[in-house]
MDTraj code that builds the backbone (N, CA, C; nanometers):
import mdtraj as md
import numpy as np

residues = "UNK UNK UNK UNK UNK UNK UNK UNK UNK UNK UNK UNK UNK UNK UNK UNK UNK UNK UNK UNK UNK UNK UNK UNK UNK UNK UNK UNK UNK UNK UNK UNK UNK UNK UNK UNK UNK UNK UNK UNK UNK UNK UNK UNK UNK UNK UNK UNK UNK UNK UNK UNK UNK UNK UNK UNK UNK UNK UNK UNK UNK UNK UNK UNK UNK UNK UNK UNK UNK UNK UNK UNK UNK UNK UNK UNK UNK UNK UNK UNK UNK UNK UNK UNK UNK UNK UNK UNK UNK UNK UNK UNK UNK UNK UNK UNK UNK UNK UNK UNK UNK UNK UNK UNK UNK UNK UNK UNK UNK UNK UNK UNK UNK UNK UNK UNK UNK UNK UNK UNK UNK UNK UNK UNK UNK UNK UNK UNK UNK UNK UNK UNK UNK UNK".split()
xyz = np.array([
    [-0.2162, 1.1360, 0.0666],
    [-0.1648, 1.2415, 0.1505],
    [-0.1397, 1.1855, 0.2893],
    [-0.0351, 1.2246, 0.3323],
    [0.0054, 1.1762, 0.4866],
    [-0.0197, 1.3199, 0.5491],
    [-0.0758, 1.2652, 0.6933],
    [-0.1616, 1.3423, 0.7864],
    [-0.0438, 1.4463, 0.8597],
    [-0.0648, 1.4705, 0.9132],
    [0.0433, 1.5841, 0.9966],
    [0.0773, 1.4731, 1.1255],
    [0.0174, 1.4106, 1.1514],
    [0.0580, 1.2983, 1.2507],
    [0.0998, 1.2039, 1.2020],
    [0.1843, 1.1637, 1.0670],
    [0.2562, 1.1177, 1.0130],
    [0.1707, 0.9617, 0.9311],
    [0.0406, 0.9696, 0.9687],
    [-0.0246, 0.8495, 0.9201],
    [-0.1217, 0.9045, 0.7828],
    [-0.1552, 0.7661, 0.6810],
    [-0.1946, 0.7926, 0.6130],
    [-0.3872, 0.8466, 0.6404],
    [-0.4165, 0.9035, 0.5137],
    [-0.5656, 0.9705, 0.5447],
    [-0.6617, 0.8420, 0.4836],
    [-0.7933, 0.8525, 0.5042],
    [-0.8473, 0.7412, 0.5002],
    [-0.9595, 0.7298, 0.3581],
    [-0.9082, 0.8297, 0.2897],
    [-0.9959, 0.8256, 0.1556],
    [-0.9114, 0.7487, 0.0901],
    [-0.9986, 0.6882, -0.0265],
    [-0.8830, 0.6050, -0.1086],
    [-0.7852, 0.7053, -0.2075],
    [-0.8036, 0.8224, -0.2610],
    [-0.7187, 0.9198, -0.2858],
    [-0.5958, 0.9208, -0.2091],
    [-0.5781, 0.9402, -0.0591],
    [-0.4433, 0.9660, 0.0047],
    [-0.3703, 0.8157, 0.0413],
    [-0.4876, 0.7261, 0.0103],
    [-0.3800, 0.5669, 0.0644],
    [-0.3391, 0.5421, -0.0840],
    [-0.3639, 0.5963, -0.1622],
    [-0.3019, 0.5674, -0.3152],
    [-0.2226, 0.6247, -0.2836],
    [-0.2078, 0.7929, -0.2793],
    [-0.0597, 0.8617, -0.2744],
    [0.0286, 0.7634, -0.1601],
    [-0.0151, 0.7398, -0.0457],
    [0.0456, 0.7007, 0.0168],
    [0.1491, 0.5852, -0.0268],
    [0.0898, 0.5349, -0.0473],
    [0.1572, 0.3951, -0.1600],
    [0.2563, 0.4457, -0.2730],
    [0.2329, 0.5429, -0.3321],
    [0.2959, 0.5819, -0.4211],
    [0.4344, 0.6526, -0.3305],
    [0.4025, 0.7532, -0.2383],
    [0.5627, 0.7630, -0.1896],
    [0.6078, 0.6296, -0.1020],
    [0.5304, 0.5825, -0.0524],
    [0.5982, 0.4301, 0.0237],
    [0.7252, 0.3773, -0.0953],
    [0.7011, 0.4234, -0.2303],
    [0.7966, 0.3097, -0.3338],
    [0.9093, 0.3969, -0.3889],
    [0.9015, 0.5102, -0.3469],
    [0.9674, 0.6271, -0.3844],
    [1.1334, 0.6631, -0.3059],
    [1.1887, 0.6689, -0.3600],
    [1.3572, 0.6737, -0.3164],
    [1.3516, 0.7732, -0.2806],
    [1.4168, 0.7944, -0.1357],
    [1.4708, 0.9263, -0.0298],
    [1.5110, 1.0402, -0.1655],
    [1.4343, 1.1735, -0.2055],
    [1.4794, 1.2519, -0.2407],
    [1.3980, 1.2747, -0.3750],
    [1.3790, 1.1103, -0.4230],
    [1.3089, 1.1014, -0.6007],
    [1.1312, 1.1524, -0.6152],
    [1.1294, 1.1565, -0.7018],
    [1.0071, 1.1634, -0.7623],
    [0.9002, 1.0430, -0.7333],
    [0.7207, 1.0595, -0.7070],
    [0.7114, 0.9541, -0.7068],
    [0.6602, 0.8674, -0.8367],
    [0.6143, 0.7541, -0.8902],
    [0.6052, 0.6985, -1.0450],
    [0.4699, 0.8058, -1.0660],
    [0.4816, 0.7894, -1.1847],
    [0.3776, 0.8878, -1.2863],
    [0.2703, 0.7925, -1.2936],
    [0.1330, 0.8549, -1.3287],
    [0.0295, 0.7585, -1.3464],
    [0.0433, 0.6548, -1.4812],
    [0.1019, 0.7506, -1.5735],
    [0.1074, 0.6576, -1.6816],
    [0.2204, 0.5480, -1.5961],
    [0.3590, 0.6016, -1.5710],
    [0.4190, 0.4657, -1.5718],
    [0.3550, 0.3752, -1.4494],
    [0.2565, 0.3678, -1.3665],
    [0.2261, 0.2442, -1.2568],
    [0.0921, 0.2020, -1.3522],
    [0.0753, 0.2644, -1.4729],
    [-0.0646, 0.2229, -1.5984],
    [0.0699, 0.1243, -1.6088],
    [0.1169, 0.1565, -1.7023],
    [0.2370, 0.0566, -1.7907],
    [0.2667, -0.0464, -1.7286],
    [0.3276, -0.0242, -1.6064],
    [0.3681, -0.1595, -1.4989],
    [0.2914, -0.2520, -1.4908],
    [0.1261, -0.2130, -1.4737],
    [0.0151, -0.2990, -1.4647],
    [0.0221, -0.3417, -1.5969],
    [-0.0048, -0.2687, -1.6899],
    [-0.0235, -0.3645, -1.7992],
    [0.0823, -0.4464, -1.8460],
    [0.2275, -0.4606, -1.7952],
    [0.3219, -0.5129, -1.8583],
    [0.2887, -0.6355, -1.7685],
    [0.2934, -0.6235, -1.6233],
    [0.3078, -0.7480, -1.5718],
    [0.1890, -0.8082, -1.5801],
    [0.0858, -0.7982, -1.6453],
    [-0.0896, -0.8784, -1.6506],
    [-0.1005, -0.8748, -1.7570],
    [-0.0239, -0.8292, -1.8841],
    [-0.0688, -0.8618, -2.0161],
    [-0.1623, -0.7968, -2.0458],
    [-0.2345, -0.7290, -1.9891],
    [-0.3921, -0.6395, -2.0024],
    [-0.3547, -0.5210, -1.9623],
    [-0.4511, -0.3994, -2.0657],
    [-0.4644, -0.2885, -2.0177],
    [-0.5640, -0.2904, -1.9179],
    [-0.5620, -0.2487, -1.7878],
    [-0.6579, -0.2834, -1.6819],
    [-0.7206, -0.1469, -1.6347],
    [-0.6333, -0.0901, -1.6610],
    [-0.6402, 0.0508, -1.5652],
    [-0.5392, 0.1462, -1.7019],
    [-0.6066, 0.2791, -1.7086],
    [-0.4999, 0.3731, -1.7841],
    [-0.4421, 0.5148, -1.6522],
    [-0.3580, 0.5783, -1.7673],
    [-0.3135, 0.6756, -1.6401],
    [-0.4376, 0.7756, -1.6140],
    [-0.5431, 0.8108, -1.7047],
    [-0.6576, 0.9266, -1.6554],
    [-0.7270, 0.8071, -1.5747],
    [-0.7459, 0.6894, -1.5652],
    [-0.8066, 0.6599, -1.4470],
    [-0.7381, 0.6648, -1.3504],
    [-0.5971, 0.6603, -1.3054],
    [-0.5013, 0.6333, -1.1942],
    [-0.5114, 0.8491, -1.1436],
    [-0.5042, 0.8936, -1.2376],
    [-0.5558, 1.0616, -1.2115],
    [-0.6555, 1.0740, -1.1206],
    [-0.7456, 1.0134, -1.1987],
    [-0.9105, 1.0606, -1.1251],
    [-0.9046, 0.9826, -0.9676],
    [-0.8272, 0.8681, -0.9522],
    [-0.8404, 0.7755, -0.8208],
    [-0.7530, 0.8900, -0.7315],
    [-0.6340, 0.9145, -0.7618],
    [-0.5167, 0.9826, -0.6836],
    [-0.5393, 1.1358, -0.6480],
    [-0.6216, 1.1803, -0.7351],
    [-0.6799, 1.3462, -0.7035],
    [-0.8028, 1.3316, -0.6317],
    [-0.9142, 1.2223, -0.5998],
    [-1.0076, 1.2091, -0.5506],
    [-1.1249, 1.2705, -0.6252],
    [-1.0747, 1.2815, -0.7464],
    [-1.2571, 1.3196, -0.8828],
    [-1.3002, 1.1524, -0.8691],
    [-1.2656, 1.0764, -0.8657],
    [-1.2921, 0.9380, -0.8829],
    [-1.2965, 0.8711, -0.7509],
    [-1.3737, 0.7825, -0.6912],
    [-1.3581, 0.7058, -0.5650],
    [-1.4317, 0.5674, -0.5842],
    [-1.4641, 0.5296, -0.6762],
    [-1.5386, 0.4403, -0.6571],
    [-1.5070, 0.3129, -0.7991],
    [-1.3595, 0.2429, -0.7948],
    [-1.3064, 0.1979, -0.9140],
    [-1.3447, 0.0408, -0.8900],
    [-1.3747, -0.0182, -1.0055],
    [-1.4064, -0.1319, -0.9720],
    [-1.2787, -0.2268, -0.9232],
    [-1.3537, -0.3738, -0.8947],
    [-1.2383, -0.4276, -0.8112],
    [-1.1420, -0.4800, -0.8604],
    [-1.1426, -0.5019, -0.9936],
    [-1.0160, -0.5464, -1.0845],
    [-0.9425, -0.4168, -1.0720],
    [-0.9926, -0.3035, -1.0763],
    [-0.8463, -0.1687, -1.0534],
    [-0.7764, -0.1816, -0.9500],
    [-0.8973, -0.1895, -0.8357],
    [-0.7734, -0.1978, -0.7040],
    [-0.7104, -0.3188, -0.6559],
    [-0.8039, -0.4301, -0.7830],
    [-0.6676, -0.5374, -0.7243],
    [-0.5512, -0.5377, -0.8179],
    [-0.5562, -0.4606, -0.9098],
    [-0.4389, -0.4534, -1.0240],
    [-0.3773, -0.3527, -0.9119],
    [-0.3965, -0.1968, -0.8724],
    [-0.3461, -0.1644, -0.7862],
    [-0.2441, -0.2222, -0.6450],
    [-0.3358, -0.3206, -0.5543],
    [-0.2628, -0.4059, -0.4645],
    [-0.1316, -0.4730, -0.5111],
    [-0.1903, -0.4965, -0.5877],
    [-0.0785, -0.6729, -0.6739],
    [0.0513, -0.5369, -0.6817],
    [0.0221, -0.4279, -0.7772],
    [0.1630, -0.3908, -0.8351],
    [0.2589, -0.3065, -0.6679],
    [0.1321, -0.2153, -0.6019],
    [0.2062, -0.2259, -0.4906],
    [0.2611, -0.2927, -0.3624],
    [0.2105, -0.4611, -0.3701],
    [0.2342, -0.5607, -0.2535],
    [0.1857, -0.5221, -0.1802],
    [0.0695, -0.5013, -0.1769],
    [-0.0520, -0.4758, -0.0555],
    [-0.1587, -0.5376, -0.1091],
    [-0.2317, -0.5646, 0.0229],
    [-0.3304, -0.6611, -0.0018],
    [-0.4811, -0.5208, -0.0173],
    [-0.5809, -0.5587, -0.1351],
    [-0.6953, -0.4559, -0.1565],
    [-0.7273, -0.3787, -0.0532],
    [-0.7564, -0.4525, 0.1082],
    [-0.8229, -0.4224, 0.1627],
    [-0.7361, -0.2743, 0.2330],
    [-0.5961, -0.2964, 0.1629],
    [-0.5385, -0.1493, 0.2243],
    [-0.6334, -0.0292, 0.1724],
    [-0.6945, -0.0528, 0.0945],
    [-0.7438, 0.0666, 0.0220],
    [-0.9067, 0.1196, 0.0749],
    [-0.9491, 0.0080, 0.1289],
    [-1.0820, 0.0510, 0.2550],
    [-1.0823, 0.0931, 0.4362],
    [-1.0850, 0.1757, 0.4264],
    [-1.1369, 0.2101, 0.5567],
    [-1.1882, 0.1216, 0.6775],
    [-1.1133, 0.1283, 0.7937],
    [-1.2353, 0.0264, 0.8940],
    [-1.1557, -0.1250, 0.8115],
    [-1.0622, -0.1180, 0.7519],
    [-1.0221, -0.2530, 0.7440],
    [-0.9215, -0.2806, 0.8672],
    [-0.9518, -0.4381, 0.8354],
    [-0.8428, -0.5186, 0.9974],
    [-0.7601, -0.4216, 1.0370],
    [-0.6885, -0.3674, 0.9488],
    [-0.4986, -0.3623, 0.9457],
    [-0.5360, -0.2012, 0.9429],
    [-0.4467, -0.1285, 0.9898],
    [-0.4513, -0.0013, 0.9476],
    [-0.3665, -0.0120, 0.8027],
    [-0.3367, 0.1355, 0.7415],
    [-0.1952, 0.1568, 0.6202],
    [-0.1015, 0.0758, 0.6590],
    [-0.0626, 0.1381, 0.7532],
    [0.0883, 0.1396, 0.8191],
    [0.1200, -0.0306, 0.7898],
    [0.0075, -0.1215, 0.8666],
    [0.0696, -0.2677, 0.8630],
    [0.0484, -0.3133, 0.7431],
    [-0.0299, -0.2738, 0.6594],
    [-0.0302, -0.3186, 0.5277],
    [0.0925, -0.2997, 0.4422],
    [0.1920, -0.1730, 0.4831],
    [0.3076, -0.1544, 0.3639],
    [0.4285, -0.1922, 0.5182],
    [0.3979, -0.2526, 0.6219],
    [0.5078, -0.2841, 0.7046],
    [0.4996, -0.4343, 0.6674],
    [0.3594, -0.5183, 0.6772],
    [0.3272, -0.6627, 0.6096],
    [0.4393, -0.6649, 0.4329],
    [0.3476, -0.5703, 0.3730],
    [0.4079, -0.6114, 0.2800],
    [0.5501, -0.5681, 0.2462],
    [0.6405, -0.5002, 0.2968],
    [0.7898, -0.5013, 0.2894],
    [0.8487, -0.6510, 0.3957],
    [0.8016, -0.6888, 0.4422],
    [0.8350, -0.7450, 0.5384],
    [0.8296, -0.9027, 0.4218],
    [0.7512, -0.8888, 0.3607],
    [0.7157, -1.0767, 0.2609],
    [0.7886, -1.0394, 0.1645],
    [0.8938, -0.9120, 0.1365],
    [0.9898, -0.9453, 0.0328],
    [1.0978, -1.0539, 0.0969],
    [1.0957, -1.0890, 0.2075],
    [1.1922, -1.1532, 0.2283],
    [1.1957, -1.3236, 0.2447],
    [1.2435, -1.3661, 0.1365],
    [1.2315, -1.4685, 0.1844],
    [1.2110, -1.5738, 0.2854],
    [1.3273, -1.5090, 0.3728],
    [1.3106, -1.5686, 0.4868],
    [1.1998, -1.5838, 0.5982],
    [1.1397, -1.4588, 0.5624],
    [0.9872, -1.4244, 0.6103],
    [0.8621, -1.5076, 0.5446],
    [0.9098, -1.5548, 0.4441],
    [0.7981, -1.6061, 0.3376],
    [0.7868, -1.7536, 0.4211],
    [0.9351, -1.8529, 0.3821],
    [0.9387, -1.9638, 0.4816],
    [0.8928, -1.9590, 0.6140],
    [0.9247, -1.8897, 0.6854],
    [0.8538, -1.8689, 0.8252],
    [0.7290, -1.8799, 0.8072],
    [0.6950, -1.7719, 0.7641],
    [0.4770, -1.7614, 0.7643],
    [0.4325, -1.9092, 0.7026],
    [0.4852, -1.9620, 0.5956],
    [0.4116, -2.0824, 0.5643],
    [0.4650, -2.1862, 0.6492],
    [0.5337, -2.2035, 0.7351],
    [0.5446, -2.3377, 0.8477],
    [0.4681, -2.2723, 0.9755],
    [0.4656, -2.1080, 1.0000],
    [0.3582, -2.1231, 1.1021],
    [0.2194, -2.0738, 1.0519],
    [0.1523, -2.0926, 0.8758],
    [0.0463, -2.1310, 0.9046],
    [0.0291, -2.2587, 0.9189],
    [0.1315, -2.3995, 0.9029],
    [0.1298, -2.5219, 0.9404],
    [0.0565, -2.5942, 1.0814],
    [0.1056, -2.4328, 1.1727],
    [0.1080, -2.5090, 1.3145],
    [-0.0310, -2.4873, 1.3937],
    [-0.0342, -2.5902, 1.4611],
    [-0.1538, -2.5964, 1.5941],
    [-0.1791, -2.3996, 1.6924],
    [-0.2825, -2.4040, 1.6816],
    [-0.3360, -2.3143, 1.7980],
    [-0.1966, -2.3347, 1.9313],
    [-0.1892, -2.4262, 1.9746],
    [-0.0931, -2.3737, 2.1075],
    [0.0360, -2.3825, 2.0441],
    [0.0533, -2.4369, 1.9318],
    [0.2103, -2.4071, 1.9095],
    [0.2858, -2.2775, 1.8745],
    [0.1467, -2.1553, 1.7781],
    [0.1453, -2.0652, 1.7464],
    [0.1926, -1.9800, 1.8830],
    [0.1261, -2.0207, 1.9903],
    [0.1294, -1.9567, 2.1126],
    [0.2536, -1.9609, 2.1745],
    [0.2885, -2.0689, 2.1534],
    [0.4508, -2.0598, 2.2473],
    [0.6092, -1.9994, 2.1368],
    [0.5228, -2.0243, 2.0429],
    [0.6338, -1.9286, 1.9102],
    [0.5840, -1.8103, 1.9607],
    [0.4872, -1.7321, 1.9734],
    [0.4373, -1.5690, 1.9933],
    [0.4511, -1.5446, 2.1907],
    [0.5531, -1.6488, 2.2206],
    [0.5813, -1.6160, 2.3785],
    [0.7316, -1.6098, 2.3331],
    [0.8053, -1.6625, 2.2827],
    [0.9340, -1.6546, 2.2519],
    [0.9548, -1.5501, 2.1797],
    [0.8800, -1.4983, 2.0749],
    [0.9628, -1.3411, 2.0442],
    [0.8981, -1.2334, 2.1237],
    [1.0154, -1.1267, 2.1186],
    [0.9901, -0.9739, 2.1827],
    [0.8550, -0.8986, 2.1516],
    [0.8074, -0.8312, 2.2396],
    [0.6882, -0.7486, 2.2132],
    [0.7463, -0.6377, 2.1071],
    [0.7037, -0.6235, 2.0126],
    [0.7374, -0.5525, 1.8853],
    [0.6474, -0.4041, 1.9402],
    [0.5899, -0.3802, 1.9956],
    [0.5328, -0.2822, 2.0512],
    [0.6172, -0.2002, 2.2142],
    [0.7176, -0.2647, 2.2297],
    [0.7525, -0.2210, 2.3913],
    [0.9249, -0.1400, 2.3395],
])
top = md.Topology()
chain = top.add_chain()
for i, resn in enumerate(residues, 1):
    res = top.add_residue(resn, chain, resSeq=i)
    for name in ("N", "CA", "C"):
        top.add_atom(name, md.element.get_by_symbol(name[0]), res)
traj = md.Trajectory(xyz[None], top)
Protein backbone atom coordinates (compact mmCIF):
# COMPACT_ATOMS: atom_id res chain seq x y z
CA UNK A 1 0.00 0.00 0.00
CA UNK A 2 1.30 3.49 -0.85
CA UNK A 3 0.86 6.09 1.91
CA UNK A 4 -1.16 9.22 1.14
CA UNK A 5 2.25 10.97 0.99
CA UNK A 6 2.95 9.01 -1.93
CA UNK A 7 5.67 6.66 -0.21
CA UNK A 8 5.61 3.16 0.42
CA UNK A 9 4.34 1.74 4.13
CA UNK A 10 6.84 -0.09 6.08
CA UNK A 11 5.30 -3.55 6.76
CA UNK A 12 6.44 -6.11 4.47
CA UNK A 13 2.70 -6.51 3.22
CA UNK A 14 2.64 -2.85 1.54
CA UNK A 15 6.47 -2.99 0.14
CA UNK A 16 5.26 -6.23 -1.60
CA UNK A 17 2.20 -4.42 -3.03
CA UNK A 18 4.38 -1.76 -3.63
CA UNK A 19 6.57 -3.71 -5.88
CA UNK A 20 3.84 -5.26 -7.42
CA UNK A 21 2.35 -1.86 -8.85
CA UNK A 22 6.05 -0.53 -9.42
CA UNK A 23 5.83 -3.45 -12.52
CA UNK A 24 2.41 -2.66 -13.48
CA UNK A 25 1.53 -0.68 -16.82
CA UNK A 26 -0.22 2.89 -16.50
CA UNK A 27 -3.91 1.70 -16.35
CA UNK A 28 -3.24 -2.50 -16.09
CA UNK A 29 -3.80 -4.82 -13.55
CA UNK A 30 -1.18 -5.72 -11.15
CA UNK A 31 0.44 -9.75 -11.68
CA UNK A 32 -1.66 -12.27 -9.74
CA UNK A 33 -0.04 -14.23 -6.97
CA UNK A 34 -0.18 -17.29 -8.84
CA UNK A 35 1.44 -15.71 -11.92
CA UNK A 36 4.75 -13.93 -9.81
CA UNK A 37 4.45 -18.05 -8.07
CA UNK A 38 4.97 -19.22 -11.79
CA UNK A 39 7.63 -16.60 -12.76
CA UNK A 40 9.63 -17.73 -9.72
CA UNK A 41 9.35 -21.08 -10.41
CA UNK A 42 10.02 -20.84 -14.15
CA UNK A 43 13.08 -18.78 -13.82
CA UNK A 44 14.74 -21.07 -10.64
CA UNK A 45 13.50 -24.33 -11.77
CA UNK A 46 11.97 -24.74 -8.18
CA UNK A 47 8.73 -24.33 -6.69
CA UNK A 48 9.96 -21.85 -3.98
CA UNK A 49 7.11 -19.98 -3.02
CA UNK A 50 3.21 -20.82 -4.13
CA UNK A 51 0.46 -18.22 -4.76
CA UNK A 52 -1.39 -18.91 -0.98
CA UNK A 53 1.97 -18.06 0.32
CA UNK A 54 2.45 -14.81 -1.92
CA UNK A 55 -1.56 -14.19 -0.42
CA UNK A 56 -0.72 -14.54 3.12
CA UNK A 57 2.73 -12.15 2.58
CA UNK A 58 0.63 -9.38 0.43
CA UNK A 59 -2.59 -9.28 2.78
CA UNK A 60 -0.32 -9.23 5.92
CA UNK A 61 -1.90 -12.84 7.63
CA UNK A 62 1.76 -13.81 7.03
CA UNK A 63 4.97 -11.61 7.93
CA UNK A 64 7.50 -13.63 8.72
CA UNK A 65 8.68 -15.79 5.28
CA UNK A 66 11.79 -17.38 5.26
CA UNK A 67 14.76 -16.02 3.40
CA UNK A 68 14.74 -18.09 0.31
CA UNK A 69 10.99 -16.42 -0.27
CA UNK A 70 12.14 -13.03 -0.09
CA UNK A 71 15.11 -13.64 -1.96
CA UNK A 72 13.09 -15.47 -4.68
CA UNK A 73 10.89 -12.34 -4.22
CA UNK A 74 13.95 -9.65 -4.72
CA UNK A 75 15.57 -11.58 -7.65
CA UNK A 76 12.05 -11.66 -9.64
CA UNK A 77 11.41 -7.99 -8.73
CA UNK A 78 15.20 -6.46 -9.17
CA UNK A 79 15.44 -5.37 -5.77
CA UNK A 80 17.80 -6.18 -3.48
CA UNK A 81 16.02 -8.32 0.01
CA UNK A 82 16.82 -5.71 2.13
CA UNK A 83 13.95 -3.62 0.31
CA UNK A 84 11.67 -5.66 2.21
CA UNK A 85 13.04 -4.64 5.95
CA UNK A 86 12.49 -1.68 7.65
CA UNK A 87 15.35 0.70 9.02
CA UNK A 88 17.21 -0.62 5.95
CA UNK A 89 20.15 1.69 4.31
CA UNK A 90 17.96 2.67 1.34
CA UNK A 91 14.48 3.64 1.78
CA UNK A 92 11.63 1.80 -1.10
CA UNK A 93 11.90 4.51 -3.25
CA UNK A 94 15.90 3.94 -3.95
CA UNK A 95 15.59 0.42 -4.04
CA UNK A 96 13.01 0.36 -7.23
CA UNK A 97 14.89 3.85 -8.50
CA UNK A 98 18.48 1.55 -7.99
CA UNK A 99 16.92 -1.11 -9.49
CA UNK A 100 15.29 0.45 -12.76
CA UNK A 101 18.22 2.34 -13.11
CA UNK A 102 20.76 -1.33 -13.55
CA UNK A 103 18.42 -2.26 -16.39
CA UNK A 104 20.61 -0.27 -18.26
CA UNK A 105 23.39 -1.26 -19.51
CA UNK A 106 25.07 1.56 -19.69
CA UNK A 107 24.59 1.98 -15.99
CA UNK A 108 25.84 -1.54 -15.39
CA UNK A 109 29.40 -0.57 -17.19
CA UNK A 110 29.62 2.53 -15.25
CA UNK A 111 29.05 1.01 -11.64
CA UNK A 112 31.62 -1.76 -12.34
CA UNK A 113 34.62 0.70 -13.45
CA UNK A 114 33.63 2.93 -10.51
CA UNK A 115 33.65 0.09 -8.15
CA UNK A 116 37.31 -0.19 -9.78
CA UNK A 117 38.29 3.22 -8.55
CA UNK A 118 40.34 4.76 -5.57
CA UNK A 119 38.56 6.68 -2.64
CA UNK A 120 39.61 10.17 -4.23
CA UNK A 121 38.86 9.25 -7.67
CA UNK A 122 35.27 8.30 -6.67
CA UNK A 123 35.32 11.86 -5.28
CA UNK A 124 36.16 13.91 -8.17
CA UNK A 125 33.65 11.68 -10.46
CA UNK A 126 30.82 12.62 -7.53
CA UNK A 127 32.13 16.52 -7.96
CA UNK A 128 31.55 16.40 -11.68
CA UNK A 129 27.95 15.28 -11.74
CA UNK A 130 24.84 17.47 -10.74
CA UNK A 131 23.29 17.28 -7.29
CA UNK A 132 20.42 14.86 -8.15
CA UNK A 133 18.68 16.33 -5.14
CA UNK A 134 18.71 20.30 -6.14
Amino acid sequence: MIHADGKPGQSLAERFETLRRAVTPAGGRPPSDAAVAAAIAARTGASLVDENTLYRLRTGRSANPSMKVLKALADHFQVSPGFFFPGSVWEPEEHLALADALRSPQVRRLCVRLGQMSTDELAQVDRLLPDAHA
